[in-house]
N, C-alpha and C positions, 0 to 999 in steps of 0.2 A: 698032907692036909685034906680031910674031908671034902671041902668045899670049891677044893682045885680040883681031885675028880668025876665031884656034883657038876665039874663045868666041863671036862672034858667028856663024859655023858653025852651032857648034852648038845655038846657041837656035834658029836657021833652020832648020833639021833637024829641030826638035821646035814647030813653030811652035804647034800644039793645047795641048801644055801647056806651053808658055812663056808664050801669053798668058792663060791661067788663071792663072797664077804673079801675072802683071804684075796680072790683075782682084784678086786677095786683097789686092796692096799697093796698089793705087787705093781702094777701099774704107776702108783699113785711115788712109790719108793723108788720102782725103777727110775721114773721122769727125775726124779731130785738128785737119785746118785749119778746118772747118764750124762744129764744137763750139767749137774755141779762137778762133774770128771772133766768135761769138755771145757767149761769155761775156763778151769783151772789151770788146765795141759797149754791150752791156747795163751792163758795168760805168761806159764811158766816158759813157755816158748818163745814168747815177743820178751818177756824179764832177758831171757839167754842171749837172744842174740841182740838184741837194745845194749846189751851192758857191754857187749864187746867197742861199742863205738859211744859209750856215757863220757867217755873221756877225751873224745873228738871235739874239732871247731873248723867248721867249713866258712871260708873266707870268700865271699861272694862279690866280685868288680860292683861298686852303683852306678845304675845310668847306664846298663847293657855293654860298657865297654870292657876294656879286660884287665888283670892287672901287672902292672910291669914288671920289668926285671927288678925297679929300684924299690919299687915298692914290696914283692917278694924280699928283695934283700933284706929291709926293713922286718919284715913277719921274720925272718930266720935268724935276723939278731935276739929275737924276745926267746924264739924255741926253736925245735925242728919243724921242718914242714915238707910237705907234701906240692909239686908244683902239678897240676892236672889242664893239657891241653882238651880239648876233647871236638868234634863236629860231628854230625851227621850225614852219610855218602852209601851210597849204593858199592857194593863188595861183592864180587860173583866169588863160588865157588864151584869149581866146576863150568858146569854150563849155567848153573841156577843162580839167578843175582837177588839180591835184597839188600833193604834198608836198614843198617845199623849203625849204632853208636860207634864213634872213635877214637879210641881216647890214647892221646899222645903221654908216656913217663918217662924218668927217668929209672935207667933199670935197676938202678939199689934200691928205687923207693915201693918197686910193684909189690916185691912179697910181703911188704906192710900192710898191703889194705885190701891184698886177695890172695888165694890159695891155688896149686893148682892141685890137680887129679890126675894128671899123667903129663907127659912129658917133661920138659924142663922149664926157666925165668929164663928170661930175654938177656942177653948181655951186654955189657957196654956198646953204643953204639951198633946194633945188631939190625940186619935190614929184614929179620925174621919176626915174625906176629905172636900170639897168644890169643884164642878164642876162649867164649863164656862156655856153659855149659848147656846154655837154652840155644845157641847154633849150632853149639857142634848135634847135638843131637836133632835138632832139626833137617841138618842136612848131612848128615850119618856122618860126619869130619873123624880121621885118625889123625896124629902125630905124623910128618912128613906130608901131607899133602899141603899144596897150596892155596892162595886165595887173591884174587883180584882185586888190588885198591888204586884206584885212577892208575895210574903207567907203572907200576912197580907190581910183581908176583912173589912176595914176602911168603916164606916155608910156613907152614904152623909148628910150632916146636911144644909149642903147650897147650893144653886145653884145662881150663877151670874149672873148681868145683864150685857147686851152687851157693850162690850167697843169698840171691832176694832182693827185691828192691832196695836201697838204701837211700842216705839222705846226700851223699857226695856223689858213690858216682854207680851206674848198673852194669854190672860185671855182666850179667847172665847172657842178654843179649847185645852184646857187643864183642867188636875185637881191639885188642889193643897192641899198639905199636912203641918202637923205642923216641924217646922226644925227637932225636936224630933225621926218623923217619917221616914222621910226623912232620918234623917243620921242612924239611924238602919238596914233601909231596904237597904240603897246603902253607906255604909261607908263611905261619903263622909267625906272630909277633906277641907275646905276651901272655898271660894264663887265664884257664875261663874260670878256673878256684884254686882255692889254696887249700891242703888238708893240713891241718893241726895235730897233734897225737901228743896228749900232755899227759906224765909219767903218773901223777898223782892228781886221783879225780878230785879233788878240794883244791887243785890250782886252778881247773879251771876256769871259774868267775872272773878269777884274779888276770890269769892269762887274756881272757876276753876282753877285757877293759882294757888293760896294756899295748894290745892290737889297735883298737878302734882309738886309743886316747892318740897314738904315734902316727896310726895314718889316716885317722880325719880330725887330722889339728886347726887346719883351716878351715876344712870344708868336709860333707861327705862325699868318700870315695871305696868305701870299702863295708860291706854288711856282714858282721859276724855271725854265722848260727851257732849256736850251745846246743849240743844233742843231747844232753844232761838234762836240761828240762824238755826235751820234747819227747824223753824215755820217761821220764817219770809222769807227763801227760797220757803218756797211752799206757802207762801199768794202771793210771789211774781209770782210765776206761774201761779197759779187761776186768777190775773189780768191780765196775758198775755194768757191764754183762755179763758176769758172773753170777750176782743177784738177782739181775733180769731174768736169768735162765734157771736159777732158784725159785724164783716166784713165778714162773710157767709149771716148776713141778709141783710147786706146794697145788697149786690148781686141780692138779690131779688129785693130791690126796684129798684135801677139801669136799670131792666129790664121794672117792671112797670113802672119808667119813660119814656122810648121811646115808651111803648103802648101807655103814653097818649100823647108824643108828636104828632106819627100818629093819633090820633082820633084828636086833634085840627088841625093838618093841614090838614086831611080831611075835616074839617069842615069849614078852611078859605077858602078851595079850593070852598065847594058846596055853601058858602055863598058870593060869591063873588058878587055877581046883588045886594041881601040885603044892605051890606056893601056899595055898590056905593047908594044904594038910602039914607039910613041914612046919608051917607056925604053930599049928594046933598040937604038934607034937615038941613044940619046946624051941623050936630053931628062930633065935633071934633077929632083931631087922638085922641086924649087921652083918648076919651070916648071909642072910640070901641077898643082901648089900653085895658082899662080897665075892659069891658066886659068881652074882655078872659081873662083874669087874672083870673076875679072874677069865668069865667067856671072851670079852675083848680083849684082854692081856693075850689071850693065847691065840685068839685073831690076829692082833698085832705082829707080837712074834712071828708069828710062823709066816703072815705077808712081809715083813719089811725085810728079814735074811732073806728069803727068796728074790726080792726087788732088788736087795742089796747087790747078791751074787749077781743076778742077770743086768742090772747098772752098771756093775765091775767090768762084765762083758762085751757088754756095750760099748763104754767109757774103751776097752782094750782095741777092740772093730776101728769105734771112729779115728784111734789116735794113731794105731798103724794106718789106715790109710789114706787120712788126711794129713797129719803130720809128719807120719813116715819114722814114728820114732815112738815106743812103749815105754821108756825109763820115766815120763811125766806123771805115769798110770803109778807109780811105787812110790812117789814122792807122799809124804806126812799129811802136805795141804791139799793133797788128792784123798788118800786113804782116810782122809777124816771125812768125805764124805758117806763113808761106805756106813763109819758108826751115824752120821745125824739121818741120814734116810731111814734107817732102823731106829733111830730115836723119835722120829717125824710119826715113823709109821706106827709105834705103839701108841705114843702122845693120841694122836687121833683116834685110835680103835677106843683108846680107856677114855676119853674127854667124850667120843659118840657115843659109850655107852654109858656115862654116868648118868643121866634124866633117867633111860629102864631101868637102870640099878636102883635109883633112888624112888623111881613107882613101882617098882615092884618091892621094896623093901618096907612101903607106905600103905601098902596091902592089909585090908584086916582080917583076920583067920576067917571068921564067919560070914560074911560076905563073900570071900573068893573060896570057900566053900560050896556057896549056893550057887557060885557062876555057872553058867552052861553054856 
């Protein structure tokens, strides 16, 4: 078409501030696909590991005290459970001591609700430990060495992979012992929670109420948490900063739009004699309509795939190295960011140039003849 290379002309003509034009909406496309990769990856990330525990109920004593064997027993008539001793104590290793979590189990129940990374799970009654993976590496720990907890030097037989904070109990920095061990070294008497693991996530409501109806019949003695709504609380967050960090980028392009609206109506301004000769020769408003159009079309273009790809890159940088993981960057509700940044970015170039398109198509031969 005539008037698509009447416009690539003319971007060729003005190549200095044509590609200043194109830098505004590269910028303006990177920020939307960068931001909108991030927020996504971030969200697809808490979705992932949220949903491993959507099916959980952590059973909390009320009134700080703990809950009993009879009362356990009760939670294990309705379903399975998890019994979780747990305190806080100073554990040397080595010669270096610190303060960590300790959390007393039963050993068929560990490899429920953590993983390891090297070594072996605790066994029945075992006077041998398990660390997280935020001490072993803090204090360089392998398999077979030891660690100091009040009178007892328990092997380390395993060391855990990383889980994250959670809402039961924090693997990373802690060490855990067999209940056996646990309740010799600190007499404990009863549990500080209970973990729930219900087979079918649509029982859980049901399971929940069943809990609280049996043991705070009388009175309250027992606080259920449902991780099922507090996962879908925070997917619901991660979609409201998703947006957040969508509308930080549209800010960008917003700005890139009025650079290119000044570069078109600079350009209706210095083309003004042109425009009267082309009318004078027969070229319609619609055609030199159209020309500018096709000038910020192809401004668009050719800013928003470039913002695109270097968004993509971006989006690939932050997710290896914050989240340590690039399969979130190839997921659909990522990759559709790549098409709306490129759709943001022409939307804009063609909406900043419609007013030059439409003054300069508003042009009368005879007058913008006489221009000078």
């Amino acid at each position: 078409m005539i008037f698509f290379e009447f416009a690539k002309r003319n971007l060729a003509r003005h190549k200095f501030r044509s590609v200043l034009a194109v830098i505004g909406i590269v910028i303006g496309v990177l920020a939307i696909t960068a931001l909108g990769i991030l927020g996504n990856s971030v969200r697809l990330s808490a979705s992932e590991q949220l949903h491993l525990i959507g099916n959980e109920l952590v059973v909390f004593p009320y009134g700080g005290e703990t809950i009993s064997e009879d009362q356990f027993t009760q939670i294990e008539k309705i379903t399975d459970a998890i019994p979780v001793t747990s305190t806080v104590d100073k554990v040397i290793f080595d010669e270096d001591s610190t303060l960590v979590a300790v959390y007393g189990m039963r050993s068929e129940d560990i490899s429920k609700v953590v993983e390891k990374a090297d070594g072996q799970y605790l066994k029945h009654g075992s006077s041998n430990c398990l660390v997280g993976s935020r001490v072993a590496d803090d204090f360089e720990l392998r398999v077979g060495e030891r660690a100091t907890v009040k009178t007892q030097k328990p092997r380390i037989v395993g060391i855990l992979t990383e889980r994250g904070i959670g809402f039961d109990i924090n693997p990373d920095s802690a060490i855990i012992l067999s209940d056996k061990l646990f309740s010799s070294l600190y007499n404990a008497s009863g549990y500080n929670l209970v973990i729930v693991k219900v087979d079918d996530i649509e029982e859980v409501e049901e399971t929940r109420k069943e809990i609280e109806d049996r043991l705070n019949k009388k009175e309250q003695v027992v606080v259920v948490m449902e991780l099922k709504m507090i996962v879908e609380g925070i997917k619901d967050l991660f979609d409201m900063i998703s947006l957040f960090l969508l509308g930080i980028g549209s800010i960008s392009l917003v700005v890139a739009g009025v650079s290119i609206l000044n570069v078109m109506m600079m350009s209706t301004v210095e083309r003004t004699k042109e425009i009267g000769v082309m009318r004078a020769i027969g070229t319609s408003k619609k055609g030199i309509l159209r020309m500018f159009l096709f000038e910020s079309l192809i401004l668009g273009a050719i800013g928003g795939v470039i913002g695109a790809l270097l968004g993509f890159g971006v989006g690939y940088l932050v997710d290896v190295l914050i989240l340590k993981e690039a399969s979130y960057l190839f997921a659909p509700s990522s990759l559709v960011y790549l098409f709306l940044g490129i759709a943001f970015g022409i939307g804009t170039s063609v909406i900043s140039g419609l007013y030059p398109a439409w003054r300069a198509s508003k042009l009368k031969p005879i007058e913008a003849l006489r221009y000078e």
